[in-house]
TITORGU-312662 format. One record per residue: residue number from 1; z, y negated, x negated of N, C-alpha, C in turn; residue in three letters. Coordinates in steps of 0.2 Angstrom, whole numbers, plus 5000, padded with zeros to 4 digits. Layout:
{NUM {Z Y X} {Z Y X} {Z Y X} ALA};
...
***
This chain:
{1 {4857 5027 4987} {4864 5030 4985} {4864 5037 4989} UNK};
{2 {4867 5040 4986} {4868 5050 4990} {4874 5048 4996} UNK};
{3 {4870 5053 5003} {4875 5049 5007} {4880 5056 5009} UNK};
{4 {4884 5057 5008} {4889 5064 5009} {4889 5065 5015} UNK};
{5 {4888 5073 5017} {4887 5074 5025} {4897 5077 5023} UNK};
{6 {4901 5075 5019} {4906 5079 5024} {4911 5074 5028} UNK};
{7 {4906 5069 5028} {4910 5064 5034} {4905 5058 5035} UNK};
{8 {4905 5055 5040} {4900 5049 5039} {4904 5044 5038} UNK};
{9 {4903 5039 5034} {4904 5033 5031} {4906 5033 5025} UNK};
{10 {4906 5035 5020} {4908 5041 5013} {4908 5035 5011} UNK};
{11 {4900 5032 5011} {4897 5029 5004} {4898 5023 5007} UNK};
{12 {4903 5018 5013} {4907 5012 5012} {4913 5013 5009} UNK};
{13 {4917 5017 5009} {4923 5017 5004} {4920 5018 4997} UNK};
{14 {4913 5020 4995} {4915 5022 4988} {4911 5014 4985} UNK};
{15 {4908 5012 4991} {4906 5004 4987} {4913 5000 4989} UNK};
{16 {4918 5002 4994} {4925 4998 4994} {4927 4998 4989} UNK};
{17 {4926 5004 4983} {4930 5006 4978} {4927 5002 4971} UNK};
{18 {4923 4999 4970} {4918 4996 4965} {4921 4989 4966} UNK};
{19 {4923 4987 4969} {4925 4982 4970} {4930 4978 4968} UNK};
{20 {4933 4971 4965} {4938 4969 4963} {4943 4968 4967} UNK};
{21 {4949 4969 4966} {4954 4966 4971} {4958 4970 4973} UNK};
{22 {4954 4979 4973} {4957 4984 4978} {4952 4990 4973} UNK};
{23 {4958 4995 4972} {4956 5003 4969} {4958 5007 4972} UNK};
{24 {4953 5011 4976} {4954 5015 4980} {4951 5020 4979} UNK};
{25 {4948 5022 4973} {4948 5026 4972} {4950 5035 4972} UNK};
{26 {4958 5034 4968} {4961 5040 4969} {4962 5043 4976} UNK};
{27 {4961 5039 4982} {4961 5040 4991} {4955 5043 4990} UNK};
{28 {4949 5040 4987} {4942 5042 4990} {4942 5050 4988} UNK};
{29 {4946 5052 4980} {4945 5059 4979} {4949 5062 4982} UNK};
{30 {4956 5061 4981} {4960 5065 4988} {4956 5069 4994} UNK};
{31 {4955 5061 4999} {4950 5063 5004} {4945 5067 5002} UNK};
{32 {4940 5066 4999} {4935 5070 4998} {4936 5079 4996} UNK};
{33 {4942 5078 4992} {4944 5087 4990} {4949 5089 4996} UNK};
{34 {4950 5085 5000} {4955 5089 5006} {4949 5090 5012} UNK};
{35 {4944 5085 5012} {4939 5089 5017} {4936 5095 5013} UNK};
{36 {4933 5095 5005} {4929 5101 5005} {4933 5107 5006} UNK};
{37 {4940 5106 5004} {4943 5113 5003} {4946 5117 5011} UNK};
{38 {4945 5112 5016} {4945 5115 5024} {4940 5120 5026} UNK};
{39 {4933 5119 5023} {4929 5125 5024} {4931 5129 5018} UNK};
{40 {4930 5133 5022} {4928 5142 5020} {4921 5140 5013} UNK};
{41 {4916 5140 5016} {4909 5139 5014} {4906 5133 5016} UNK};
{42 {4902 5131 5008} {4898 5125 5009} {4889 5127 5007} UNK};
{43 {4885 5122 5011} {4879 5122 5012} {4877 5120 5004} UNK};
{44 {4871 5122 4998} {4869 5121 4993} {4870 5113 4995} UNK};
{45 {4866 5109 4998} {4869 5102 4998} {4874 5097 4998} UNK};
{46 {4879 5102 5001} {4886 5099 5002} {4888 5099 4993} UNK};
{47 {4889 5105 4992} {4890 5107 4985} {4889 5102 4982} UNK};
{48 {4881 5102 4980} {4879 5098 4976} {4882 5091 4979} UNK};
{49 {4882 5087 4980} {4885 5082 4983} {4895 5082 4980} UNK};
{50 {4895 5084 4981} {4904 5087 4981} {4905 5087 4973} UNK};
{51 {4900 5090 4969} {4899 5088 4962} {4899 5083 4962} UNK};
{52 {4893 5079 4962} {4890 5073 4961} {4896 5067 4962} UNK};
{53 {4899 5066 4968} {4904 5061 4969} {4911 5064 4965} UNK};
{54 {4913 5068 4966} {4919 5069 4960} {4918 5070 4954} UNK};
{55 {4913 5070 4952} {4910 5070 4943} {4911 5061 4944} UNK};
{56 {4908 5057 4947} {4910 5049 4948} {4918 5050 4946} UNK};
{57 {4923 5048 4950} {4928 5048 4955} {4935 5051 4946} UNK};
{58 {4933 5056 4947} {4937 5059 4942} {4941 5058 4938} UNK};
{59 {4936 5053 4933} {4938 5051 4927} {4941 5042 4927} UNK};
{60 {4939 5041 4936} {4942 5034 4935} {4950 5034 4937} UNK};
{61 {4952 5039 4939} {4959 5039 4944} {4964 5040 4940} UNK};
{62 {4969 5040 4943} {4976 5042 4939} {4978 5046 4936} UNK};
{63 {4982 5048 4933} {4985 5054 4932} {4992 5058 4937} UNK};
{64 {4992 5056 4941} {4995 5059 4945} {4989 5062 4953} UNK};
{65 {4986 5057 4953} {4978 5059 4957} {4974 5066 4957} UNK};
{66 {4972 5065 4946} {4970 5072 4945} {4974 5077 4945} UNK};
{67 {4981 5077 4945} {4985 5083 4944} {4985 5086 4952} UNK};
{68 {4985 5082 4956} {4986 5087 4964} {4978 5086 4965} UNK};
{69 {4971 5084 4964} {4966 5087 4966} {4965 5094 4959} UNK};
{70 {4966 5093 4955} {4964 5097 4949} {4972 5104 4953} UNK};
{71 {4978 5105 4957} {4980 5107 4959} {4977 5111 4966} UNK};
{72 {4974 5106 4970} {4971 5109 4974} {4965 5112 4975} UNK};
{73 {4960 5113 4970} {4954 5114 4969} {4956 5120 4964} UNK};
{74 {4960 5122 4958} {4962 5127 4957} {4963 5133 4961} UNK};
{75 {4967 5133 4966} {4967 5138 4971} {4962 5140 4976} UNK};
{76 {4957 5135 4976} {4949 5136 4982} {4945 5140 4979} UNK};
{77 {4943 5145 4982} {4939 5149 4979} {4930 5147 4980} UNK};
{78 {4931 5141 4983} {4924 5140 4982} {4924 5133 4978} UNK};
{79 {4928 5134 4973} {4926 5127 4966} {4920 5127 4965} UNK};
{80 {4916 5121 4962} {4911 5125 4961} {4912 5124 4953} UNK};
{81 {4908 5128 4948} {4910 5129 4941} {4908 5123 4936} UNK};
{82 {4905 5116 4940} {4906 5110 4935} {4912 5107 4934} UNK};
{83 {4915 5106 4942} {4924 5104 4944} {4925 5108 4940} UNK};
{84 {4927 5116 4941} {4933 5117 4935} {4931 5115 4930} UNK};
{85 {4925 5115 4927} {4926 5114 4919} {4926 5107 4917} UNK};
{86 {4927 5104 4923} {4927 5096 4921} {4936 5093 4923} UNK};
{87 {4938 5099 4926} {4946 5099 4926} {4951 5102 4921} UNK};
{88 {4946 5107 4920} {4946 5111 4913} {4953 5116 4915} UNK};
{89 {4949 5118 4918} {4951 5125 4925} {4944 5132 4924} UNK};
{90 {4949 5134 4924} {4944 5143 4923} {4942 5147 4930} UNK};
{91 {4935 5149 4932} {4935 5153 4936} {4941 5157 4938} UNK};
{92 {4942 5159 4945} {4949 5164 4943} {4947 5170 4942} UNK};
{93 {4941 5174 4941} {4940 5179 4939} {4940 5181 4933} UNK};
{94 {4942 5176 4928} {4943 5175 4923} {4950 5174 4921} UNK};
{95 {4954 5173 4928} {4962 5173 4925} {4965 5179 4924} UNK};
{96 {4970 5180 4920} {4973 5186 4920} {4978 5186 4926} UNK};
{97 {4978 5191 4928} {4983 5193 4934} {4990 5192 4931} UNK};
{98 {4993 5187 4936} {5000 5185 4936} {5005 5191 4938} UNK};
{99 {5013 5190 4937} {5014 5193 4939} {5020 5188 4946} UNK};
{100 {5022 5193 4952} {5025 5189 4956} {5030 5186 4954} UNK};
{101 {5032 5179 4956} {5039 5175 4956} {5043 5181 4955} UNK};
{102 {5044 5186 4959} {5050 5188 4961} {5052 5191 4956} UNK};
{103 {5046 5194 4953} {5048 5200 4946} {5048 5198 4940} UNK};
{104 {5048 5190 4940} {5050 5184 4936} {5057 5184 4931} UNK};
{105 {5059 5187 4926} {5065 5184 4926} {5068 5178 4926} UNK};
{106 {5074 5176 4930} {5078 5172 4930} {5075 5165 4923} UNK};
{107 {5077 5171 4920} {5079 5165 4911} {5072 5162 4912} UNK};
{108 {5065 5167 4910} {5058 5164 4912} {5056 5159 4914} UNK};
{109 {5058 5158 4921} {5057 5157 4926} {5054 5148 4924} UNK};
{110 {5050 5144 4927} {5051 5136 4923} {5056 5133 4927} UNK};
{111 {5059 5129 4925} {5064 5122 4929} {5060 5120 4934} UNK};
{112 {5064 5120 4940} {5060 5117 4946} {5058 5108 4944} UNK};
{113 {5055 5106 4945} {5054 5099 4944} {5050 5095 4951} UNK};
{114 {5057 5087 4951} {5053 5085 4958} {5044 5081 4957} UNK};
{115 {5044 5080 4963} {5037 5080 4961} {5038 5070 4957} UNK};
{116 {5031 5069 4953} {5030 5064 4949} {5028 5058 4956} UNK};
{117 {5032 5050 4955} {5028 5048 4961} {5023 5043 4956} UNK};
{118 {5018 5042 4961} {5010 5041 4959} {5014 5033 4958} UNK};
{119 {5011 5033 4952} {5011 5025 4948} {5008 5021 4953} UNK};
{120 {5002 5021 4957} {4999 5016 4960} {5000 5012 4966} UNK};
{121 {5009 5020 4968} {5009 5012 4974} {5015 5008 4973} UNK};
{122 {5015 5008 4969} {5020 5003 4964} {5017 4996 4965} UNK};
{123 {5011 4994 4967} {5009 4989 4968} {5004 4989 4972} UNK};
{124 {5008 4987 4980} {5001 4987 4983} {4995 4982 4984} UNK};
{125 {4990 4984 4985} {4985 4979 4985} {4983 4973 4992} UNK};
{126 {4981 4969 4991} {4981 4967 5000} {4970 4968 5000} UNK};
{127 {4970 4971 5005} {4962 4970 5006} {4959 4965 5008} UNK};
{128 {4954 4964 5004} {4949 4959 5007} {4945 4959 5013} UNK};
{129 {4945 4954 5018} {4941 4956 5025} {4936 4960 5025} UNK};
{130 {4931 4959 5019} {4925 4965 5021} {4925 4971 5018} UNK};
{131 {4931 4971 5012} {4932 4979 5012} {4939 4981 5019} UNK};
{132 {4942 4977 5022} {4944 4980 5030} {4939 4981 5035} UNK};
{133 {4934 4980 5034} {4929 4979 5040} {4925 4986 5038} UNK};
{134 {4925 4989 5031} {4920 4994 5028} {4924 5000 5031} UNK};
{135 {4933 4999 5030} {4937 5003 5032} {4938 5007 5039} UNK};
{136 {4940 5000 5041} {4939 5002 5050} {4933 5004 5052} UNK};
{137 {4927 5003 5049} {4921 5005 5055} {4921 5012 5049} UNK};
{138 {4924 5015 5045} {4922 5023 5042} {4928 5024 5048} UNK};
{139 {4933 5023 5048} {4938 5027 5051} {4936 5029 5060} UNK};
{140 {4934 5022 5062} {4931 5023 5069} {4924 5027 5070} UNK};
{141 {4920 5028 5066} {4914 5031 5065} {4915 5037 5064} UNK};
{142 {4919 5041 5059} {4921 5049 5059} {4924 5053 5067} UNK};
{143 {4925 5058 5064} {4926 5063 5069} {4934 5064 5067} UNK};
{144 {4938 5069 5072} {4943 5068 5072} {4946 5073 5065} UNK};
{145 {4943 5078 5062} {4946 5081 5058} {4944 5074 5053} UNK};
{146 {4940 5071 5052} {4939 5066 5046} {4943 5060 5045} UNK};
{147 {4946 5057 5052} {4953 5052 5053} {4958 5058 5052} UNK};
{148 {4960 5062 5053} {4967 5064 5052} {4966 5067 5042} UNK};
{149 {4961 5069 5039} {4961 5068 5032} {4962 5059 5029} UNK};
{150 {4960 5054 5031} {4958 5048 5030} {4965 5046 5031} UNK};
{151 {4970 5046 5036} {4975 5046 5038} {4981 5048 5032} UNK};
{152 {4979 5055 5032} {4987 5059 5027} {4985 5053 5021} UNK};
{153 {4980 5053 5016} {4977 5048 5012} {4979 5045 5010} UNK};
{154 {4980 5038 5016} {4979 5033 5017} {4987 5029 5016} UNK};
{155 {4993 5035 5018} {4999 5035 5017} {5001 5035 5011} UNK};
{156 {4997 5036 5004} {5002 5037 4999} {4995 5033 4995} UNK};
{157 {4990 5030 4998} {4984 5025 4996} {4988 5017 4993} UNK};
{158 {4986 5015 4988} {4989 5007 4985} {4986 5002 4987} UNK};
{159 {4986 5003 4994} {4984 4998 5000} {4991 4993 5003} UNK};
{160 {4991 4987 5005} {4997 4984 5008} {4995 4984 5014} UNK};
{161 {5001 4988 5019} {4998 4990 5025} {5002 4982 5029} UNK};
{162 {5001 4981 5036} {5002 4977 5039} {5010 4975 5041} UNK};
{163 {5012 4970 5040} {5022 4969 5041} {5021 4972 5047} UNK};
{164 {5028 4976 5048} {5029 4980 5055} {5031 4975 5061} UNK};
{165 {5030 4974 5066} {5031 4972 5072} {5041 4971 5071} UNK};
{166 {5042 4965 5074} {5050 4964 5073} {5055 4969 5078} UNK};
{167 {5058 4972 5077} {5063 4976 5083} {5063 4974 5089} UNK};
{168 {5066 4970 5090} {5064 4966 5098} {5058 4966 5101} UNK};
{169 {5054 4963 5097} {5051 4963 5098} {5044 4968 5102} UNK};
{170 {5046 4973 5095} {5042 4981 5096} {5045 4984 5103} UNK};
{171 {5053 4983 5104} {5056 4986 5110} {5053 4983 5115} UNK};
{172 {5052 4980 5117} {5051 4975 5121} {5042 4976 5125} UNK};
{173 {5039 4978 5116} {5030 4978 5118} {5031 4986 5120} UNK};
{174 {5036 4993 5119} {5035 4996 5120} {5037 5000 5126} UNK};
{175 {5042 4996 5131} {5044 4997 5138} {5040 4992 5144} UNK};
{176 {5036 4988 5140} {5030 4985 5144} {5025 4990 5144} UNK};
{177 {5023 4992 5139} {5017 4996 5137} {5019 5004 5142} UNK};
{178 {5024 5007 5144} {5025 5012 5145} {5024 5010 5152} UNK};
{179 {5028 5005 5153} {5026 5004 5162} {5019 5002 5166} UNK};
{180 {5017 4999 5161} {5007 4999 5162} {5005 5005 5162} UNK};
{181 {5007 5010 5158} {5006 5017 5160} {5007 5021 5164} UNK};
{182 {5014 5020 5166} {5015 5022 5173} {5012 5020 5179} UNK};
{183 {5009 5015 5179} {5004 5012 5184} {4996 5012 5181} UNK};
{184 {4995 5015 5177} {4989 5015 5176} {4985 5010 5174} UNK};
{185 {4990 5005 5172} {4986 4997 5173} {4982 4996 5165} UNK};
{186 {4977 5000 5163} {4973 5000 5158} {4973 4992 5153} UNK};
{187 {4972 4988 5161} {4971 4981 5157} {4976 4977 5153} UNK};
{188 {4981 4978 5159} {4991 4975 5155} {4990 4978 5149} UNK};
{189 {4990 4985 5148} {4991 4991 5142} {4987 4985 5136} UNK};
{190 {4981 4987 5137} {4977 4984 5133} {4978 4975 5131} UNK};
{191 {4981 4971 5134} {4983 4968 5135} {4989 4966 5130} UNK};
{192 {4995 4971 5133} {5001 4970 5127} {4999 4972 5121} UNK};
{193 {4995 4978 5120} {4995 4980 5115} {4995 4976 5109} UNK};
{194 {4988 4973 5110} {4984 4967 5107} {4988 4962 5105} UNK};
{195 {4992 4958 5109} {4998 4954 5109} {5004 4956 5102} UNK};
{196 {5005 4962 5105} {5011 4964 5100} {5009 4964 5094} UNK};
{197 {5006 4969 5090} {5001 4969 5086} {4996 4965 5081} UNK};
{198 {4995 4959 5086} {4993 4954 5084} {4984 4955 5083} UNK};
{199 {4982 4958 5087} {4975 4961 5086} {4970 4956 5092} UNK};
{200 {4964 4954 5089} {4960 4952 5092} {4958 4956 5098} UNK};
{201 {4956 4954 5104} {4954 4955 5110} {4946 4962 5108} UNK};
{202 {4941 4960 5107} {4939 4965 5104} {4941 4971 5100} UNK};
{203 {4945 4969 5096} {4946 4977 5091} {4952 4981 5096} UNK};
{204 {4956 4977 5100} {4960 4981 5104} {4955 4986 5109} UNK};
{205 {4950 4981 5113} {4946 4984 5116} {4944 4992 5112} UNK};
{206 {4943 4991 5105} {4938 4997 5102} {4943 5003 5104} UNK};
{207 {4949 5000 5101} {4954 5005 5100} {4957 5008 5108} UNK};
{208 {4955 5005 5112} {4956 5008 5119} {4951 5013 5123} UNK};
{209 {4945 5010 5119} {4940 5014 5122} {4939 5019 5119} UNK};
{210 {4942 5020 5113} {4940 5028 5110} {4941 5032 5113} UNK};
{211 {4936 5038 5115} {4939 5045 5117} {4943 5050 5115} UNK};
{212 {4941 5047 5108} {4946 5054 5103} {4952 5053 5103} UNK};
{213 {4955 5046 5103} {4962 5046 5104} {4968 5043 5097} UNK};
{214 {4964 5047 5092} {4966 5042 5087} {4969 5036 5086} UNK};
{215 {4963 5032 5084} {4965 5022 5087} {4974 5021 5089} UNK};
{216 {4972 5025 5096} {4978 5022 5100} {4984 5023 5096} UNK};
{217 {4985 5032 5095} {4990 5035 5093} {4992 5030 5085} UNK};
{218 {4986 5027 5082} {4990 5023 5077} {4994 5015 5079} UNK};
{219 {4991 5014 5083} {4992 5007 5086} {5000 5009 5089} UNK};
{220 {4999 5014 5091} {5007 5015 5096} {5013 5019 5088} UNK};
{221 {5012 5020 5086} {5014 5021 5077} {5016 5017 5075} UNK};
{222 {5012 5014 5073} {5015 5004 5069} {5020 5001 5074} UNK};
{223 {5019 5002 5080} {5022 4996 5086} {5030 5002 5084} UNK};
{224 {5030 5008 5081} {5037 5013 5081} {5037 5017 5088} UNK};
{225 {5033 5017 5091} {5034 5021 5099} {5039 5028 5098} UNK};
{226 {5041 5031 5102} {5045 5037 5101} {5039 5040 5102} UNK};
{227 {5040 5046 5102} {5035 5052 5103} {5035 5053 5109} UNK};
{228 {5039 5055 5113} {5039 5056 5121} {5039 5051 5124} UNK};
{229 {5038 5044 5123} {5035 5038 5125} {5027 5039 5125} UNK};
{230 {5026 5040 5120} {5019 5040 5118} {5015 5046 5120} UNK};
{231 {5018 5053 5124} {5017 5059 5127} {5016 5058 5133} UNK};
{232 {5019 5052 5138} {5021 5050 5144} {5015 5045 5144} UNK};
{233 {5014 5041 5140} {5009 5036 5138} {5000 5041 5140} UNK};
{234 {4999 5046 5135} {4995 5048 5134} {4995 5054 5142} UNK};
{235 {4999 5055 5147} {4999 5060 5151} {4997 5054 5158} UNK};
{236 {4999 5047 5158} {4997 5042 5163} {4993 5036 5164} UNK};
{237 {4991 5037 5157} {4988 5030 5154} {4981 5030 5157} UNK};
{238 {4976 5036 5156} {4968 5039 5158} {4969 5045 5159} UNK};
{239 {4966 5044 5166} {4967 5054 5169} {4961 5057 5165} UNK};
{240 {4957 5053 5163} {4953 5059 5159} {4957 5060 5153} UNK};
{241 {4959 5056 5150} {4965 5061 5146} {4970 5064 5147} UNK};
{242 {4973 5060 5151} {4981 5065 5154} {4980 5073 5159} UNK};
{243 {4972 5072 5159} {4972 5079 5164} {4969 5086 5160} UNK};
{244 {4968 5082 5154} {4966 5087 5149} {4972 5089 5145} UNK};
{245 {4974 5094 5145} {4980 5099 5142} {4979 5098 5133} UNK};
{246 {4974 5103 5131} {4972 5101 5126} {4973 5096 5122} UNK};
{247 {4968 5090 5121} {4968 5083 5121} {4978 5080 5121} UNK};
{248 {4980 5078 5126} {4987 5079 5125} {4992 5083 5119} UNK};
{249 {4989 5088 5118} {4995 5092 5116} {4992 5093 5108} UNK};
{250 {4984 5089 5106} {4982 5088 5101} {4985 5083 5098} UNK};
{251 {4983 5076 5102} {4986 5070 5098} {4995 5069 5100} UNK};
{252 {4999 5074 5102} {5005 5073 5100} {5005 5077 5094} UNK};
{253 {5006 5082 5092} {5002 5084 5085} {5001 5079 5080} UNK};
{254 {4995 5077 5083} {4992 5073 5078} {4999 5067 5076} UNK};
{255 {5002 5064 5082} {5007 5059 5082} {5012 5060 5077} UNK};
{256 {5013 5064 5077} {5021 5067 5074} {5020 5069 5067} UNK};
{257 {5013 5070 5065} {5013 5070 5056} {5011 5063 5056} UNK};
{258 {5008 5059 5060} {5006 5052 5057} {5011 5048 5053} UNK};
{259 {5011 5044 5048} {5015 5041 5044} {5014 5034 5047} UNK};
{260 {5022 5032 5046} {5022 5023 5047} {5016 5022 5046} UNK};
{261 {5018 5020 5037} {5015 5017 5033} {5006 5019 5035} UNK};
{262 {5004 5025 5035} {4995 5024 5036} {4992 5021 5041} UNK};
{263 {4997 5020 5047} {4996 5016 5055} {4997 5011 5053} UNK};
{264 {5003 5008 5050} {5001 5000 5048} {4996 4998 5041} UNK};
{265 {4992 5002 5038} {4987 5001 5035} {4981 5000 5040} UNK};
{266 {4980 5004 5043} {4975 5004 5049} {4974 4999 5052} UNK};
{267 {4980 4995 5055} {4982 4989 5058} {4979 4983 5055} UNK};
{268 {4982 4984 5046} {4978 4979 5042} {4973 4980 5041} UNK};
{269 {4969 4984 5041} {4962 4983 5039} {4959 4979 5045} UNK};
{270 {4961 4981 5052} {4959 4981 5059} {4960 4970 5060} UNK};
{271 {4965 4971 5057} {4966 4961 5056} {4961 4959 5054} UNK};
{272 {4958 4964 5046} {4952 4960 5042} {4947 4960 5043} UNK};
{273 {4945 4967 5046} {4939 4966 5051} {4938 4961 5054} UNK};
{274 {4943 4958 5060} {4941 4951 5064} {4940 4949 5061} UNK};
{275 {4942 4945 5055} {4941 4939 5051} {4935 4942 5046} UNK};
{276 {4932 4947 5045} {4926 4948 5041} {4922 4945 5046} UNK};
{277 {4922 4948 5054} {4919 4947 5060} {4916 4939 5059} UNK};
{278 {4922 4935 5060} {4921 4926 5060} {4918 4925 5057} UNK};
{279 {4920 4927 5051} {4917 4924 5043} {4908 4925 5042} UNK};
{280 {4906 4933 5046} {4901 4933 5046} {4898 4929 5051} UNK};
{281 {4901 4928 5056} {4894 4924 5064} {4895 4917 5060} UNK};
{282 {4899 4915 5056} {4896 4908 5053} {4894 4906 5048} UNK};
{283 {4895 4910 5043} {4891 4910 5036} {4885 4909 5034} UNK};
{284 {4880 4914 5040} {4874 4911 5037} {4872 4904 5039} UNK};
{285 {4874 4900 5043} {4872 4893 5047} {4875 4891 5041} UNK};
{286 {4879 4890 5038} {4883 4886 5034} {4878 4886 5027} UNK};
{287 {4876 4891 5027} {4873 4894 5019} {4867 4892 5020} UNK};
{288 {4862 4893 5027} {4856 4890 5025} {4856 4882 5027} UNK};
{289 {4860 4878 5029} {4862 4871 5027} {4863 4870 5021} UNK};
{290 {4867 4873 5015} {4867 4871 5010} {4861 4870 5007} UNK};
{291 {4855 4878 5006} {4852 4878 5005} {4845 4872 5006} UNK};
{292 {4845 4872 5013} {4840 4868 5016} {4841 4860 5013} UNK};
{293 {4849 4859 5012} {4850 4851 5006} {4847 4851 5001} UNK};
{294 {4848 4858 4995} {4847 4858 4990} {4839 4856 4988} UNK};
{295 {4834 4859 4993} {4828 4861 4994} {4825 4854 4996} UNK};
{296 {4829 4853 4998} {4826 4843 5002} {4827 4840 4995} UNK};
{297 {4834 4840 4991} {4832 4835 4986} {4829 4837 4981} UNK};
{298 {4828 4843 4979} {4824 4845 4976} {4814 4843 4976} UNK};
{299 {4815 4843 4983} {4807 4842 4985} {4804 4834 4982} UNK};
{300 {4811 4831 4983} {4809 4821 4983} {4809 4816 4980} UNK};
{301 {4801 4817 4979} {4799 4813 4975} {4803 4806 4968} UNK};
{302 {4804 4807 4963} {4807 4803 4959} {4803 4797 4959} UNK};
{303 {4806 4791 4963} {4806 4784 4961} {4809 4780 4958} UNK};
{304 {4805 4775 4955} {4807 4773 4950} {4810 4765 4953} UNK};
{305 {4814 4764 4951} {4817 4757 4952} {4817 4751 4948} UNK};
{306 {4814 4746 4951} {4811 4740 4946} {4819 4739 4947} UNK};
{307 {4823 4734 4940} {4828 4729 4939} {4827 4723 4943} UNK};
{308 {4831 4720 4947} {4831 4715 4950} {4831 4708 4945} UNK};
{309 {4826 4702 4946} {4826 4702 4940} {4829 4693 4945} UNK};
{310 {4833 4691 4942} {4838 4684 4946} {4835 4678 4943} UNK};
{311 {4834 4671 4947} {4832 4664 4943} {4837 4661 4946} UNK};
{312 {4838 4658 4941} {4846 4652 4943} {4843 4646 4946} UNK};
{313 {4845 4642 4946} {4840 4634 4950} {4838 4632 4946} UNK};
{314 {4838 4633 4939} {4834 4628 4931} {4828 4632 4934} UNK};
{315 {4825 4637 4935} {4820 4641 4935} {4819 4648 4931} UNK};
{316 {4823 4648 4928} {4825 4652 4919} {4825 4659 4923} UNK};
{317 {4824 4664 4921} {4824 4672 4922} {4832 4672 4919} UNK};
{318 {4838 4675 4921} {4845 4678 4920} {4845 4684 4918} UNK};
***
């Protein structure tokens, strides 16, 4: 399979997308035309590539899907010329020169119209553990520009993100969690987090030690953190992060476009992962038992069984 260098882990979601149960397709073209179109210029390989998966992708998705990729790729000056003719979009140097809004007449002009909403999250889907598990390890594997496109996505994706944390709850895990920070107590932090959230001991671990930052910022999202909770959070929690300016003043940024809804997707995936985890360490023991049964009776030998044959006390065979 073609492995896309514009992000690592491409080609998990696009076998996520093959699968029954869950169409995520229209995410995967999204994503993939919001990374191309952030470069300037792409390398002959990337191009090629960039064709190849959305010549896939294209024809299976919605029609609300192709209308904002087929929107966004229209104005990128490095389309490349099988997308538009497969959008059935013109080079633009082949377009006649418009003329401004302004010098529009009025009457002209078209009716504003609001935007259509995409049929597909009209029903969300619930993921299956190994496409959560395919999910989380692309989202944790990328780099920060490719979670924050994964991200915007994943918000209007026809996925069923995870039930939100209960009010009191959430309060409750979020002025423990601020006060771990104030004391720098990494373990409490990591600790409550897990608890509230309802995340295994591991996957919290993952989401704590990431350097980027990300992880956390969606974990503290779903739980509903304020933002200057989650600024205070990220300034006391790890001096190597709180001492870095930058990093800081990225992920509150980053914080503040993030969507409920794609932080409690993330969430969910991150549940299914554990249970893909379990489901794997004892699957094969179970599976090569079966097997090894079938193989046994298979091997043994067909005996024949004489009829018991009875004499009553006359001496007579019965």
């Amino acid at each position: 399979m073609t492995r896309s260098s514009l992000f690592p882990g491409f080609d998990g979601l696009l076998t996520l997308s093959r699968r029954e149960g869950v169409d995520i397709k229209p995410t995967l073209l999204r994503v993939l035309t919001d990374l191309y179109v952030q470069a300037s210029t792409h390398s002959a390989d990337e191009e090629r590539q960039f064709i190849e998966l959305v010549s896939r992708l294209v024809d299976d998705v919605d029609d609300a899907t192709r209308a904002a990729v087929r929107a966004r790729l229209a104005i990128y000056p490095g389309t490349p010329i099988e997308i538009l003719g497969k959008l059935g979009l013109r080079p633009a140097q082949d377009e006649p020169k418009l003329p401004l809004a302004s010098l529009i007449p009025p009457a002209l002009r078209a009716p504003s119209r609001s935007p259509a909403r995409d049929d597909a999250n009209s029903a969300d889907l619930a993921m299956q553990p190994r496409d959560a598990a395919e999910l989380s390890e692309m989202f944790l594997r990328a780099g920060a520009r490719e979670r924050i496109a994964i991200l915007e996505n994943l918000a209007t994706a026809p996925l069923k993100p995870a039930a939100p944390t209960p009010q009191h709850r959430a309060a409750q895990a979020i002025e423990a969690l601020e006060m771990a920070a104030f004391n720098a107590d990494v373990e409490t932090f990591t600790m409550e987090l897990g608890e509230s959230l309802i995340l295994p001991a591991r996957v919290t671990q993952e989401v704590m030690d990431d350097a980027s930052g990300e992880p956390l910022a969606c974990a503290a999202k779903a739980l509903g953190m304020p933002s200057a909770v989650f600024e205070r959070v990220l300034l006391f929690l790890k001096p190597e992060m709180g001492q870095s300016v930058q990093t800081v003043f990225r992920l509150s940024r980053f914080y503040e476009r993030l969507s409920d809804r794609a932080a409690l997707i993330m969430v969910a995936a991150w549940r299914g992962a554990a249970i893909a985890a379990i489901r794997a360490k004892h699957r094969p023991a179970l599976y090569d038992d079966e097997r090894q049964h079938v193989r046994a009776g298979a091997a043994r030998p067909a005996t024949s069984v004489r009829p018991i044959i009875r004499t009553g006390t006359d001496g007579f065979k019965r």
